[in-house]
N, C-alpha and C positions, 0 to 999 in steps of 0.2 A: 026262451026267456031266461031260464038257467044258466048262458052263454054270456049273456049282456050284464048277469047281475054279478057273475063269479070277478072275481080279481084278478086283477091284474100288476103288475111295481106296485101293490097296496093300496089299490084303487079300484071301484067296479068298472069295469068294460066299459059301461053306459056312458059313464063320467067321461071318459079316454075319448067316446065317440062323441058328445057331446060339447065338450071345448072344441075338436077339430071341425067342427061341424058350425060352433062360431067362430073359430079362424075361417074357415071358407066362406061364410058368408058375407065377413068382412071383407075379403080379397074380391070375392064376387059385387060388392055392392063399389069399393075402390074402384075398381075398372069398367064396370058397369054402368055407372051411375056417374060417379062424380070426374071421374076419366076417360067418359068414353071416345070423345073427340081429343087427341094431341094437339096440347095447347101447353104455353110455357106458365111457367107455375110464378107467381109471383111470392114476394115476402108476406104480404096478407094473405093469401091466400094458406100456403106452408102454414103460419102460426096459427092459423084456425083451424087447418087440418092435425097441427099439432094436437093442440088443445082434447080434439075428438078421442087421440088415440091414445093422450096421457089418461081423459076421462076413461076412457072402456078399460084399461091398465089397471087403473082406481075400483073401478068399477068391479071390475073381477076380483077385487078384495074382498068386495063383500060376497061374493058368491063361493071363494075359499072359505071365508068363516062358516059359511050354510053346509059347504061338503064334508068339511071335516068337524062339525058338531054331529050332522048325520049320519056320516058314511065314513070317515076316513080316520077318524080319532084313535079308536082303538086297537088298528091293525097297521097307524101309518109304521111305515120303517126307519123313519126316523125318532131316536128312544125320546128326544125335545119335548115333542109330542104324545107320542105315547104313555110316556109314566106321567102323565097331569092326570089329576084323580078325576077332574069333572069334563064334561062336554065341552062345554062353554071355555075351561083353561085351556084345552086342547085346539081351538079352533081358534081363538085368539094368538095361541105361538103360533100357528100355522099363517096367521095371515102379518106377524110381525116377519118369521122367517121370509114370505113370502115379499114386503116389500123391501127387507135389504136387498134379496136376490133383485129384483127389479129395478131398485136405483143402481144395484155396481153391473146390473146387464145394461139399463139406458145408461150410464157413463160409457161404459167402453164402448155403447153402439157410436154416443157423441165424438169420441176418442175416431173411430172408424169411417167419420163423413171426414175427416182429414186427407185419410189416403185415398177417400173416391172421388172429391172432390181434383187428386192432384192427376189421378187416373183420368178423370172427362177433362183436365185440360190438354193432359199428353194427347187425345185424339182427337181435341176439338171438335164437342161434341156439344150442340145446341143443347139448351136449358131444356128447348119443346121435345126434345127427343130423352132426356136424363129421366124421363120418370117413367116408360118403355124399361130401361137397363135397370132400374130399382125396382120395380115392382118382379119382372122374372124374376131377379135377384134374389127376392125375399122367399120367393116360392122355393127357390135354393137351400134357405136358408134355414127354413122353416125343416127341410129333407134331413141335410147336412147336421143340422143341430139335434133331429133325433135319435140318428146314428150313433154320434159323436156321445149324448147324452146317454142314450140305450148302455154303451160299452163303459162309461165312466160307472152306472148303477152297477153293473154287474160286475166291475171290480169291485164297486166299495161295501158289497153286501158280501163277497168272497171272500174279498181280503181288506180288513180293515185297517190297516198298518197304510195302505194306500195313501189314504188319506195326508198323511204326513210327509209322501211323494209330495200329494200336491201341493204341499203349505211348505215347501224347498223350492218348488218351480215360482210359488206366487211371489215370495219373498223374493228371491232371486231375478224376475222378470220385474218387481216393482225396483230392484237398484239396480238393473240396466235401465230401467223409463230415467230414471234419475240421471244417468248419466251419459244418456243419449236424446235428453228432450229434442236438440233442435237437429236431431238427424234426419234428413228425407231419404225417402226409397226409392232407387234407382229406377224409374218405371220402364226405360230404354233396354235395360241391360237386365231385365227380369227372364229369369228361366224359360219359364212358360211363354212368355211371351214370344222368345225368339224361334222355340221348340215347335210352335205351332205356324211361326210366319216359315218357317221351312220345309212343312208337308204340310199345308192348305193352301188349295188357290184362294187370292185372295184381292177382292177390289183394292185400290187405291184410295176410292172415298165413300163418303157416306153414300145410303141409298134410301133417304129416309128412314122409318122408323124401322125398317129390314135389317133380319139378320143376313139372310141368305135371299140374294140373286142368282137368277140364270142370266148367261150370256155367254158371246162365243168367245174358244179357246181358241189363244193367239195364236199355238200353233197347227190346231187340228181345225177349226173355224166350226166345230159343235157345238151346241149348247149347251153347259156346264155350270154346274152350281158351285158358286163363290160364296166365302164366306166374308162380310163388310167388317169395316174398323167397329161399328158396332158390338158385331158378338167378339172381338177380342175385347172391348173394352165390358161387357157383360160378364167373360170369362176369368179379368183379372178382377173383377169386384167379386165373384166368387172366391177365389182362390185371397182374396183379403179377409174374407170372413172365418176363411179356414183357419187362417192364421189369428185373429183374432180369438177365435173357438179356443184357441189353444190355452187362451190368457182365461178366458170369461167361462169357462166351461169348468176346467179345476176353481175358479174363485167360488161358483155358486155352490160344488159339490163341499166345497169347504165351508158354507155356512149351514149347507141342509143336506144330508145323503137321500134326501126323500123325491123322487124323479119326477114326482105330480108338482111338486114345488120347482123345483129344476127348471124342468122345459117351459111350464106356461110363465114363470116369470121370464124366461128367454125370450118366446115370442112374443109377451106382447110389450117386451122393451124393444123387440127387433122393428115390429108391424107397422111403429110410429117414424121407423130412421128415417122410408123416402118423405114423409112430408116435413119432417126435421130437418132433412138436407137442405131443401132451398130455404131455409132462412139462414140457416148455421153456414152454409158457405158462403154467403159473402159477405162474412166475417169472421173465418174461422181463427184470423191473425187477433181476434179479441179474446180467444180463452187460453193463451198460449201456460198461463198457470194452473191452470183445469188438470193437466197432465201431470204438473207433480203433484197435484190433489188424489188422480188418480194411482200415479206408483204407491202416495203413502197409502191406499184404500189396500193396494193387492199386499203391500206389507202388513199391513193390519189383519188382513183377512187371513193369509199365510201364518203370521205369527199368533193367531190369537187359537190355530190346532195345538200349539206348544203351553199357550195359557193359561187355557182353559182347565189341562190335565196339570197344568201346576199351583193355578188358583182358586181355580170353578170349581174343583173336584169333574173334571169330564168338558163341561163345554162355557163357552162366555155366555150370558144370558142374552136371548135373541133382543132386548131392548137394547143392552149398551151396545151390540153389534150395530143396529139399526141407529142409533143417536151417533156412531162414529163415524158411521159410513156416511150419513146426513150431513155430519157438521164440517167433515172433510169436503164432501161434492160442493156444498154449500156454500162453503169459504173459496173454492177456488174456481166458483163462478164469479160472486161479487169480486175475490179481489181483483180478476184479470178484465172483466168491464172493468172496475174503476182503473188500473192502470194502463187501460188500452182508450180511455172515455172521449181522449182528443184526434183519437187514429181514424182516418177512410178508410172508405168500403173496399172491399178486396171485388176488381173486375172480375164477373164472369163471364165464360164462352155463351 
């Protein structure tokens, strides 16, 4: 009992086991339940599953205000939190900290159905089979991001000067977004991709929802496991996430160095991307201004570690971070529907 209740990144054990334990039973009830037969996902269907995953998102708001009134107020490691005299102040920055992280984690997830979207065209990869390659994915992602998150804490509680690495990287990657909006990535000529079509055997096509087939080898006529376009197209939606980590992992460490806020605002902006995907991509050419909403978020977000110690006395207050971050995403959702309001649908595979 002593094990579960001691701490952990500033959080009881329990806690730690408790979220992961409703991430799993969401992924379990996902494929379980509402996936269990492969079938192609439609636009009503996506927006209703949206919906579910924004709710549970929200939802978790309010179960951050109950941990950290209870449990996390007084020892969080983030000082936001910490130096607020009462329960109640404590629990509330915690859960304002907590929805900036999750609106600039759901943008750049939004930001991210771009490149996978242009990924399942390069392999032409049915709709019925794209929620197979996202849902692994996320189990990925869900890995990837604690690792990635784990090493970000343990700099910034070591070395706190860090931090102001990361608000050079954010500012710096929000004015290349700026001036590489309408840049695509070469899916053909990606590292990886080619790294791997050169030591894996490998089918020529699909095999249904399979990553890996047996069948015989052209030249020995054994039976041998092949890897299908499938898991490379599984393995560069990984390696997109990576890259994206790289953007969305210093942003949130820059609003909160507190890891319990960090990661669950990650996953559960991540948990909603495959059912986001199928309505977002067949229109992704409607948010084309979303993105420079987004650069000026990671400039805001980068810039306001410079601000804060010049204005704030320490840090920007987690409301006006949250009203900028708001009224940027905000804006550069309405404006690119309205200037996209007369454009078709973008075909998909």
């Amino acid at each position: 009992m002593e094990l579960l209740t001691g701490l952990w990144l500033g959080m009881p054990i329990w806690v730690w086991l408790a979220f992961l334990g409703a991430v799993l039973a969401i992924l379990v009830f996902d494929l379980g339940v509402l996936h269990k037969e492969a079938h192609e996902i439609g636009v009503k269907e996506s927006l209703w599953m949206s919906a579910l995953y924004i709710g549970l998102g929200l939802l978790w708001a309010v179960a951050v205000w109950f941990i950290y009134y209870n449990y996390g107020g007084d020892k969080a490691i983030d000082p936001q939190i910490a130096n607020l005299p009462t329960p109640d102040a404590k629990a509330w920055e915690a859960v304002k900290l907590y929805m900036t992280g999750y609106l600039v984690e759901k943008a750049l997830a939004m930001d991210n159905v771009f490149v996978i979207s242009m990924i399942f065209t390069y392999f032409a990869v049915p709709r019925i089979y794209q929620h197979r390659v996202l849902f692994w994915g996320i189990l990925g992602v869900i890995v990837l991001r604690a690792i990635m998150i784990g090493l970000g804490a343990a700099l910034v509680m070591n070395f706190s000067w860090i931090l102001y690495v990361f608000a050079v990287i954010l500012i710096a990657t929000g004015v290349k977004m700026l001036y590489a909006i309408d840049d695509e990535p070469d899916i053909a000529n990606n590292f990886a991709l080619n790294f791997l079509k050169k030591r894996m055997r490998l089918t020529q096509e699909l095999h249904g929802e399979k990553f890996f087939v047996k069948q015989p080898d052209t030249t020995t006529g054994k039976l041998m496991w092949f890897a299908t376009p499938l898991f490379l197209c599984l393995v560069l939606v990984e390696i997109a996430d990576v890259v994206f980590a790289i953007d969305s992992v210093p942003a949130i460490f820059a609003i909160t160095p507190d890891p319990f806020i960090v990661y669950t605002s990650n996953i559960f902006a991540i948990l909603g991307l495959r059912a986001l995907y199928f309505a977002l991509a067949a229109m992704v050419h409607r948010f084309h201004y979303l993105k420079y909403a987004l650069a000026f978020v990671l400039i805001f977000i980068g810039g306001k570690i410079f601000l804060g110690d010049w204005l704030f006395d320490g840090k920007v207050p987690a409301e006006i971070s949250l009203g900028v971050t708001f009224g940027l995403l905000f804006g550069g959702v309405v404006y690119s529907l309205w200037k996209s309001r007369d454009q078709a649908p973008t075909p998909q595979a």
